[in-house]
N, C-alpha and C positions, 0 to 999 in steps of 0.2 A: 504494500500500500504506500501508497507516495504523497506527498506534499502539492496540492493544487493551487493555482494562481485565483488570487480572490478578487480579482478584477474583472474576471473574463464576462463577456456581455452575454446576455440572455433574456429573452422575451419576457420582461414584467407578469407575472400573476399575482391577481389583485383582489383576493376576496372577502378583505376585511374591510374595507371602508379606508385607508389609508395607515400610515403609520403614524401611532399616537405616544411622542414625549414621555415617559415619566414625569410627575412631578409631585416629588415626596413629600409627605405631609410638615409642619413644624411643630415640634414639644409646646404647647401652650398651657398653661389651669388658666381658671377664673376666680373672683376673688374668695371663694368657699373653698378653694382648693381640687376644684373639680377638674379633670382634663377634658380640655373644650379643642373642636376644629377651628383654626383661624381661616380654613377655604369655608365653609359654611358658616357659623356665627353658633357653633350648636356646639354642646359639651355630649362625650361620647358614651355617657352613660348614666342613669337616674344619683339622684342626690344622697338618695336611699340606699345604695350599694350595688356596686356589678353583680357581686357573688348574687347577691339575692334575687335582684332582677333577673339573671340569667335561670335562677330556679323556675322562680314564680311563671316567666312569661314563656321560656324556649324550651327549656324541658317538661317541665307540668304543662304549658302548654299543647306540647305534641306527644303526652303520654308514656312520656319517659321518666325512669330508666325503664319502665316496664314493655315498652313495645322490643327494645331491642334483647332483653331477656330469652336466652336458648338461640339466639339466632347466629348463623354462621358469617354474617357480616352485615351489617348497619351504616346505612351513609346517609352524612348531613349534610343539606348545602346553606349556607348563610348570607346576605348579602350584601354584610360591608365587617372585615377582618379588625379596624380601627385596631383598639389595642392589643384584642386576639382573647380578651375576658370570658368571651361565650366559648370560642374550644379551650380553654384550659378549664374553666367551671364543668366544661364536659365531659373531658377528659378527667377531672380529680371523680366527679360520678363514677365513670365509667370502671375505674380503678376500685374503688368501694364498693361495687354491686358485684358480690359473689358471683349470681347468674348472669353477670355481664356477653353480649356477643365474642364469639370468638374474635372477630374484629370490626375496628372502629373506623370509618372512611368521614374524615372531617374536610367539606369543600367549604373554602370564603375567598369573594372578591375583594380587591380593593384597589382602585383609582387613586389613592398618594399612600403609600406605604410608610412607614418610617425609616429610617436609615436606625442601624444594629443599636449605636449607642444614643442614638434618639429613645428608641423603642425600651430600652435598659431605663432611663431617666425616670419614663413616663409611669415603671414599676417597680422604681425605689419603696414605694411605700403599698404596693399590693399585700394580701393579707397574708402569714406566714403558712397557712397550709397550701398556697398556690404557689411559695415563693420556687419553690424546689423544680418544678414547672416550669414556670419562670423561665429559670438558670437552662433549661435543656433547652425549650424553645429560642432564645437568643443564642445557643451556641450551635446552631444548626441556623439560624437565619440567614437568607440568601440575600446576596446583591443583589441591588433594586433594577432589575432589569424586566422588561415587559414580557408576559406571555405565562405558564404555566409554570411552579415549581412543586415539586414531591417530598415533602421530610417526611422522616421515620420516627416513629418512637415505638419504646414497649416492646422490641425485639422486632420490627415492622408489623406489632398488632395493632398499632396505632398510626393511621396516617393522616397528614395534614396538605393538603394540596390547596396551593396557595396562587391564585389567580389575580395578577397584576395587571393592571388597565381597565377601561371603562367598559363598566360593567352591560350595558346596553349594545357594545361592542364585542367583547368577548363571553357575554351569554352564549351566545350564537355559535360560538365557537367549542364550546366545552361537552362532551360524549360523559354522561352519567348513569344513572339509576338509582334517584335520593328518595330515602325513605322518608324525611323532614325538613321541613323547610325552615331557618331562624330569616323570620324578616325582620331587619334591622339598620337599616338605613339612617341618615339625619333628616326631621322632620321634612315631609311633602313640600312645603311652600321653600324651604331653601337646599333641596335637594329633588328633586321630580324626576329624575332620570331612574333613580332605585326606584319609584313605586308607578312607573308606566304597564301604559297594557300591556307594548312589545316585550318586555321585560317581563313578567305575568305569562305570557305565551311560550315564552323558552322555558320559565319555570317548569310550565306542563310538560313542555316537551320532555326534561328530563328526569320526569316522577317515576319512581317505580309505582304500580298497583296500591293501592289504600297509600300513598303520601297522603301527609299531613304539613299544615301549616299553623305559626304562629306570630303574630307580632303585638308589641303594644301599640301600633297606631291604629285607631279604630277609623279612620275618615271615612265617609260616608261616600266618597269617590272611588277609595281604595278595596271597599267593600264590593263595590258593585262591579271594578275593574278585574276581581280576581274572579268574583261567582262568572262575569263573563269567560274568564279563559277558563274553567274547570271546575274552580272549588265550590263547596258547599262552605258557606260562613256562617259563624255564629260569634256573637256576641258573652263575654263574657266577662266577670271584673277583675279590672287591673290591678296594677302592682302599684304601690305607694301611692303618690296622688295621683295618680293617673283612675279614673275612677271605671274605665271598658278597656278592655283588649280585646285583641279578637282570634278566635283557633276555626281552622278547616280542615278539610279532607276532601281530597279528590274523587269527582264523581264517579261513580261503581265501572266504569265503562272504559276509562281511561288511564294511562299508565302503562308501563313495560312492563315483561315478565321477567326475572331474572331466568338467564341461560342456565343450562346443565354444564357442571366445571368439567372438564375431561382427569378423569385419572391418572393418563398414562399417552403420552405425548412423543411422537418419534419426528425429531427431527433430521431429515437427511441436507447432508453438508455441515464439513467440520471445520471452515474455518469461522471466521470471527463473529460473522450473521449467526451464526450454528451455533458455537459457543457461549454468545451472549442470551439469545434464546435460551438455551440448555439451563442456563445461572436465573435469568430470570422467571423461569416455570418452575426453577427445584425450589427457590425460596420460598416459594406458593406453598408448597407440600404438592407438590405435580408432579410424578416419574417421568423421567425422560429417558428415549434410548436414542444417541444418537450417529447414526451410519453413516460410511463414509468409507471407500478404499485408501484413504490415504492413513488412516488410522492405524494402518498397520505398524509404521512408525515413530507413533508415538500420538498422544494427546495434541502436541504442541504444531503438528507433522505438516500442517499447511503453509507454516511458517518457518519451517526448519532452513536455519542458515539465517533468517534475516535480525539482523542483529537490533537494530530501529528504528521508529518512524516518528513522524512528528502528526501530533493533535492540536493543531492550529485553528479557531474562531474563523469562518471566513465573516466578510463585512461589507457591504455596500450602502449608499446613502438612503435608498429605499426602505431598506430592508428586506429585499425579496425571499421568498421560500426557501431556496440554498438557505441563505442564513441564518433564518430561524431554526431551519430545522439543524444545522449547524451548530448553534446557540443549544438547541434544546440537547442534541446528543451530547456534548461537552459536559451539561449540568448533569446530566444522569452519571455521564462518566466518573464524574470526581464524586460523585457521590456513593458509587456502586462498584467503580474499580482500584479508589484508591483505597490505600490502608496504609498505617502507620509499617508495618512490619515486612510489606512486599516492595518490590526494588524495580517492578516489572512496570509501573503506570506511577512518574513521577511529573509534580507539577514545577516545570523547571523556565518554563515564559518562552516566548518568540519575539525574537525582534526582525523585520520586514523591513529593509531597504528599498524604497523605493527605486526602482527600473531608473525611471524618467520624471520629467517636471510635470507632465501630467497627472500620474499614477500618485507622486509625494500632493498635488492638491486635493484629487478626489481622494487620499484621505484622510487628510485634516477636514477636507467640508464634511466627510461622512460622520466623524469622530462628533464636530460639533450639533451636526443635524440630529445625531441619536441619541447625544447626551448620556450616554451609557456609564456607569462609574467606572475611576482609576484603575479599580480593580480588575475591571474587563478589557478594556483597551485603552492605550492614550499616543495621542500624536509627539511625535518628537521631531521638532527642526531638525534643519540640517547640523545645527552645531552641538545640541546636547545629544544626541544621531551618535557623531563622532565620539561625545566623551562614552559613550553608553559601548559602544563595540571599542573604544580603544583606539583608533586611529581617524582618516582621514576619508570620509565619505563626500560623494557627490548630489546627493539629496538625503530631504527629511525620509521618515517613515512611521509606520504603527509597531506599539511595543504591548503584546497579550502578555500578560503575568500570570495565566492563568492554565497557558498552554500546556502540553505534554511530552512526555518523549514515553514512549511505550516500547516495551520490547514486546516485539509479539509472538514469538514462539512457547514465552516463560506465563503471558497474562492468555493466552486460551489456553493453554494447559493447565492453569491454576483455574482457571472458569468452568471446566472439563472435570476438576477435579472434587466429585461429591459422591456420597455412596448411592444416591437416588439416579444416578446420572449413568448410565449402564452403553459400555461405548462399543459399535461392532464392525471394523474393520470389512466392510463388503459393499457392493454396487447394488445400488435400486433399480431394478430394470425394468417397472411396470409399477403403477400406484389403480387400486380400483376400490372404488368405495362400495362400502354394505350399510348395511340399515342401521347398526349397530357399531360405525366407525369406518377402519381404513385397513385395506390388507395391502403388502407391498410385496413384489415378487419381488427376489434378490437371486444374486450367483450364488448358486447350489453348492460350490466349489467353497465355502465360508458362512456359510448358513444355514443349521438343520433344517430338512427340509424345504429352503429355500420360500419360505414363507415367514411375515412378520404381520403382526396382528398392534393394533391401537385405536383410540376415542380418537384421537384426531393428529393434523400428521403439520410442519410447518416445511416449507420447500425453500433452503438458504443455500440453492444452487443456481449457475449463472450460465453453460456452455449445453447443461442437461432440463434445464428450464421446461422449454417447447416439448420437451417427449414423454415429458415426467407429468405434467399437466393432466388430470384425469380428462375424460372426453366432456361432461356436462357441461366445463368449462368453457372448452371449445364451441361448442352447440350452438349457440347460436348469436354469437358474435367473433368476429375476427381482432384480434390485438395485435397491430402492425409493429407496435415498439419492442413487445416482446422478441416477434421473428428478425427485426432488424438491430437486436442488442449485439455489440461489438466487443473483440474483447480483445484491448490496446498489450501490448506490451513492452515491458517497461526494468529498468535495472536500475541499482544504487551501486556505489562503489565502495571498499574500505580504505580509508587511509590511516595509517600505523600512528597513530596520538602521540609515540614518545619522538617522532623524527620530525614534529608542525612547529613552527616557533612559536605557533599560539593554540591551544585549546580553546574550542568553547566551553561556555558555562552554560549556556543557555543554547537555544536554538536560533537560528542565524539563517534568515530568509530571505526573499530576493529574484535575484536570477539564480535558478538554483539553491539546493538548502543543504546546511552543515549539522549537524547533530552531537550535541556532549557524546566521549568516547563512551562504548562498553565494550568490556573486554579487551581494554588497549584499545580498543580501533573506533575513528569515528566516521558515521553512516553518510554519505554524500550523494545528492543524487538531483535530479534523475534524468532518465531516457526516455523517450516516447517514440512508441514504435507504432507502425499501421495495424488494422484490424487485420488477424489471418498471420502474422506473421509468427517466430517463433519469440517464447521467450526466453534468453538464454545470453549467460555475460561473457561478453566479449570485451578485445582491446578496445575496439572502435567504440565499444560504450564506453569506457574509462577514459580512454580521451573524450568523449563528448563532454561528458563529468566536469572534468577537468578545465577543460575550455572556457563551461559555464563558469565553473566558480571564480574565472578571472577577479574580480574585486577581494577574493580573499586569498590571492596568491601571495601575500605576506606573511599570513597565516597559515598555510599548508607548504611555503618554503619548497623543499624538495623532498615532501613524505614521501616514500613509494605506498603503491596500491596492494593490499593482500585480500585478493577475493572482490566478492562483490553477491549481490542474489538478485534473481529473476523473475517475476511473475507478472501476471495480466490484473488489467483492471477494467470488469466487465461495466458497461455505460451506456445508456440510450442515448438518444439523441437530444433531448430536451434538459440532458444534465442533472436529472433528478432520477432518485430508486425509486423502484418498485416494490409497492407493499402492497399486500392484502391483509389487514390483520381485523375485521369487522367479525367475519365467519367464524362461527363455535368450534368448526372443526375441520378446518385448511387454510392455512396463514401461507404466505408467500413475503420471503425478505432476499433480492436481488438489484444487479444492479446499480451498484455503489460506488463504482466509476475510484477517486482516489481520497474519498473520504470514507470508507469504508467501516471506521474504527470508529469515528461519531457519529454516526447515523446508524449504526449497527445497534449501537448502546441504547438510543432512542427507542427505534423500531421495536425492539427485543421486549423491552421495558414496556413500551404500551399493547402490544401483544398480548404478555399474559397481564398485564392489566386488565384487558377487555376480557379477556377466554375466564377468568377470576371474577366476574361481577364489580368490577372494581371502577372508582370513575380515572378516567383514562387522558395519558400524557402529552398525546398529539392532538393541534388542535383542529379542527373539521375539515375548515378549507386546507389544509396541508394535506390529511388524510385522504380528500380526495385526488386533489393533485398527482398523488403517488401511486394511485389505484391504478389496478391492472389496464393496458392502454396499448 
């Protein structure tokens, strides 16, 4: 997998309404000591107590803790996060109630988030049985960047998925199944976009069967704006001086079913799409068994020889699809690949020389237009550029602190490596569905029998794609991008760490990309070769290498080159994978051109999200985009 150019042009898809700012909330109280919004003129929660408010109105409101009692999984949605008082009240319940769900799916939006030590400030003085709470939720708080994020708590029984930007916006974009609703917005007249119809209509959209709702605003607009999209309202009395609230339930007719989880999950394809799959089912408590002729080799065997690669942000001023979905695979990544203890997925930054004077503008304008924090990307001139690499550069460029360097033969073998995960070394040669799942013909020559049997099957191959495909698929539509998928080939080179005048520390982009050494040697690349040809390292690719990395020929001095590795990088035409992951029981992850490693992570990740009743990581218009095509 290789380092792709984050400039490259591409037909705009645009199905959000535009791209919308962050803008983070400010720490404010009023003179009772209350914490109030300075964007609305409204304090964020009754005079009378969070804790108790959150009792009175959102969980006695919608029946709780008793609805979720005996249940295999309970999901809330909320809609507005403000301090985060309504899931930690729910969470410290949820904790307390013996017959608590197996687990807890906590969704809330919010349109200005706080920044980490904003959000600490505002609960210096929360109450000591929440503070503990507290402490875990601020050390998992994510950069304020726009679109979906996933924390864990509770050994991942506990989850918190936390939707940034406007909520009238990204309603529309979020795939759930919420058993309860917490309406909780700032009052109607200085806040209207929380308690709209359209916003009311996405609710239903994503109710499971018997949802419920609750809020303290009773407005007599709001009433009649929800019984129109579904619910049955009733009136009932409030908390403190609020003297009505109001609780519903969805009418008998409307609402999702939750899916059947599959037990026992076979995915074929072992590298990284395979892998990440494999880790993100078995966390589930979901068997996997995953096939593959290369297996024979080893867990790691897709990647055997390649020493690293880099996990770079891509960025544009738009924001288009690549890059969210870019964004989103990065976040899942450092969340789910890295660990204090493993050496294989380190977060070591990228710094990106700018080519040209055009490429060093477009991205300082992008930098500014996104507003994205320090932490994610920042523009560097041309002169703090040079103090930052150490010498004398011809343009500015962007500097990700957040990037990676992954060894990937060592992180899918560790991803590969769980007792639930059962790995079988042989070729799929036929996939046919039954009533009752997926049988898959295999080489007899490695497979008793030559038969494999599962609930449902996920397809993370890219050259066996089109044949593997069951027929229904086929049936009655044609997919031209699948038949016309390419599969480029490409090589990196080694060069010997201890003979460079200079090492990186970091990763080093551009024309061409440098990588911190392992194992002595550091990973330089790459090649790009035509669809059909082979992939295989040669001189003429180590001088190409070398050619490119002109600008760092001070720094690579006269290393010689030991080795190098080879492989393809399968790609449609539109520069975007393909995913199927909606259906209960056949997901498709291809396609991944040379970001492979973060989009794998993504896809994987909202996969068994969905196949688990779980609300889910990618958001709609992406999801379609990526669809079989």
């Amino acid at each position: 997998m290789f380092v792709s150019c984050i400039y490259c042009v591409l037909k705009r898809i645009n199905m959000t309404g535009g791209f919308q700012k962050l803008q983070p909330a400010t720490p404010s109280f009023n003179q009772k000591g209350i914490a109030q919004s300075l964007q609305y003129g409204d304090v964020y929660h009754s005079t009378a107590g969070a804790l108790a408010q959150t009792q009175h109105v959102f969980l006695a409101g919608n029946g709780l803790p008793e609805r979720w009692q005996g249940r295999t999984h309970f999901s809330i949605c909320e809609t507005g996060f403000g301090l985060g008082n309504n899931f930690l009240v729910t969470w410290l319940s949820w904790l307390r109630d013996s017959d608590r769900s197996q687990r807890l799916h906590f969704v809330s939006f919010e349109a200005h988030p706080f920044q980490r030590d904003d959000l600490a400030r505002m609960h210096e003085h929360a109450s000591p049985e929440l503070q503990p709470l507290v402490q875990q939720l601020l050390a998992q708080w994510p950069e304020l960047l726009p679109g979906i994020h996933r924390l864990y708590f509770e050994n991942e029984r506990v989850t918190l998925t936390l939707v940034f930007g406007d909520i009238e916006q990204k309603a529309k974009l979020l795939d759930a199944q919420i058993d309860a609703f917490f309406l909780d917005g700032f009052a109607p007249r200085l806040n209207p976009q929380m308690w709209s119809r359209r916003l009311f209509g996405q609710l239903v959209r994503l109710s499971a069967k018997g949802a419920t709702m609750a809020s303290w605003c009773s407005a007599g607009q709001v009433r009649r704006d929800l019984r129109d999209a579904g619910f049955l309202i009733e009136k009932i009395p409030g908390f403190a001086h609020k003297r009505e609230m109001i609780r519903g339930v969805l009418r008998e007719k409307l609402g999702r079913q939750p899916n059947a989880i599959p037990k026992h999950v076979m995915v074929i394809g072992a590298g990284i799409a395979g892998a990440a799959t494999a880790a993100a089912l078995v966390r589930r408590g979901i068997r996997v068994t995953v096939v593959d002729p290369v297996l024979k080799s080893g867990a790691g065997a897709s990647h055997l020889g390649h020493k690293a690669i880099a996990m770079t942000p891509l960025l544009s001023v738009d924001d288009a699809p690549r890059m969210r979905l870019s964004r989103a695979g990065m976040l899942v990544a450092a969340r789910q690949w890295q660990h204090a203890e493993a050496m294989d997925c380190l977060p070591l930054g990228t710094v990106r020389v700018a080519v040209d004077a055009d490429e060093d503008l477009a991205g300082r304008k992008a930098v500014e237009t996104l507003g994205f924090p320090d932490a994610w990307v920042q523009y560097l001139d041309v002169e703090v550029m040079s103090q930052h690499v150490g010498g004398d550069v011809a343009h500015g460029g962007l500097y990700f602190p957040s990037a990676m360097r992954v060894q990937p033969d060592k992180l899918i073998e560790r991803l590969l490596t769980h007792p639930n995960i059962g790995l079988l070394p042989t070729k799929v040669l036929k996939l046919e569905a039954l009533e009752t799942g997926w049988c898959a013909i295999v080489d007899t020559d490695s497979a008793e029998a030559g038969v494999l049997h599962a609930d449902a099957v996920v397809l993370c191959v890219a050259g066996e794609l089109s044949s593997l495909l069951p027929d229904s698929v086929h049936a009655n539509k044609a997919y031209p991008y699948i038949e016309e998928m390419e599969r480029l080939p490409g090589q990196v080179s080694y060069f010997v760490a201890s003979e460079m005048a200079k090492k990186p520390t970091y990763i080093v982009a551009g024309e061409g990309y440098l990588l911190p050494e392992v194992e002595g040697l550091c990973t330089a690349g790459s090649t790009y070769g035509a669809n059909g040809e082979p992939a295989q390292v040669t001189e003429q690719g180590h001088h190409e290498i070398r050619e490119t990395l002109q600008r760092w020929k001070t720094w690579l001095a006269s290393a010689s080159i030991q080795g190098g590795w080879a492989g393809y990088r399968a790609a449609l035409k539109d520069h975007l994978p393909l995913y199927a992951g909606g259906d209960q029981n056949l997901g498709i992850i291809s396609g991944l051109g040379s970001n492979g490693f973060a989009w794998s992570a993504i896809l994987a990740e909202d996969l068994a999200a969905a196949w688990n009743n779980e609300p889910r990581l990618l958001e709609r218009d992406l999801s379609r985009a990526l669809g079989l095509r």
